[in-house]
Legacy VTK file of the C-alpha trace (Angstrom):
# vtk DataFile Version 3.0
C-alpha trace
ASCII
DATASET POLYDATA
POINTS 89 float
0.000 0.000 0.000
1.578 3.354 -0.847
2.406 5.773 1.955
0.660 8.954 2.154
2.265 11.658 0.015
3.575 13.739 2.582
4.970 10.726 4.478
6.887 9.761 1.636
10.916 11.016 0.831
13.184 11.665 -1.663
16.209 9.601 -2.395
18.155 12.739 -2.865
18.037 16.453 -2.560
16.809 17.137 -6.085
17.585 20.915 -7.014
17.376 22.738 -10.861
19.635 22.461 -13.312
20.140 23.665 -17.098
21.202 20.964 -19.718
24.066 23.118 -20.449
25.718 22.407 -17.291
24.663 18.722 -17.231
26.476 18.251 -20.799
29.332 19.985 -19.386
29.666 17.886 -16.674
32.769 15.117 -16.631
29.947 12.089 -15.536
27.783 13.156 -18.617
30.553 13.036 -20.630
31.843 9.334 -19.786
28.208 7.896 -19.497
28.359 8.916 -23.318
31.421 7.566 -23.818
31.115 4.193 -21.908
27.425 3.680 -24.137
29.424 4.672 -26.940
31.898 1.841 -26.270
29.717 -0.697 -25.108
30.575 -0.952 -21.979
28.114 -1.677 -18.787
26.713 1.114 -16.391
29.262 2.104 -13.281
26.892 3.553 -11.131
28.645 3.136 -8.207
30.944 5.679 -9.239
33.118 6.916 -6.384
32.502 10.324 -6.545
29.387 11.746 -6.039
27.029 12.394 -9.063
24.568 14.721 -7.273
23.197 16.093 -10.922
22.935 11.964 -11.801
24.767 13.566 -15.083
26.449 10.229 -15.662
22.760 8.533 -16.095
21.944 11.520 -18.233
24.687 10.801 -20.210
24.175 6.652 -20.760
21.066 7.698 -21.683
21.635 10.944 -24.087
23.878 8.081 -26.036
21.365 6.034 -26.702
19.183 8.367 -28.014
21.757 10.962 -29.844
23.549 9.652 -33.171
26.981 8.121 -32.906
28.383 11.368 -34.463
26.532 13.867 -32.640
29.074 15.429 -30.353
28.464 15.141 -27.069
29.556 18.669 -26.344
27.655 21.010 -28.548
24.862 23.383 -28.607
22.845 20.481 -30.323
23.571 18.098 -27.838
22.435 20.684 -25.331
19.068 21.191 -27.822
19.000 17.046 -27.865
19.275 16.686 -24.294
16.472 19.635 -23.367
13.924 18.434 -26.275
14.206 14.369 -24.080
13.677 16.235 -20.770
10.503 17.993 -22.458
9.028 14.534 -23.720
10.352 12.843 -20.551
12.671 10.494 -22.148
15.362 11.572 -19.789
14.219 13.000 -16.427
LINES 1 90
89 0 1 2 3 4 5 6 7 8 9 10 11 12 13 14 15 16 17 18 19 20 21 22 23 24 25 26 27 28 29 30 31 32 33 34 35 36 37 38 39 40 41 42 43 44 45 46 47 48 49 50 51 52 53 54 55 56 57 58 59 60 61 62 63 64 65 66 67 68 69 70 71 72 73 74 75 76 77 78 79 80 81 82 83 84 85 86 87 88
């Protein structure tokens, strides 16, 4: 049975941030890069994520095109138009 709604918590502290700063962020950047390679998730990463960029980024790279640099202002469009249709969260 689900607990009330005001009973319930948050994982995290969950705060705002622009998709500019998430693809500038080193965790979005290998999240691409380990999809890219094919390599399984790390998300026990030892420093803290508190943006979860690196999920972002795992999951921007499957989405984006191979070729699609991970780094420009169309990844930045890319990344804001999957937050709109709540691909990405």
């Amino acid at each position: 049975m689900p607990r009330p709604r005001e009973a319930r918590r948050e994982q995290v502290p969950t705060g705002v941030i622009t998709a500019r700063a998430i693809v500038r962020s080193p965790y979005f950047a290998a999240g691409v890069d380990e999809v890219r390679r094919g390599l399984p998730p790390r998300f026990d990463l030892p420093e803290a994520d508190r943006d979860w960029a690196y999920e972002r980024g795992r999951a921007w790279a499957i989405l984006a095109p191979r070729d699609l640099d991970p780094r420009s202002n169309l990844a930045v469009r890319l990344l804001e138009a999957a937050v709109a249709r709540k691909w990405i969260i």
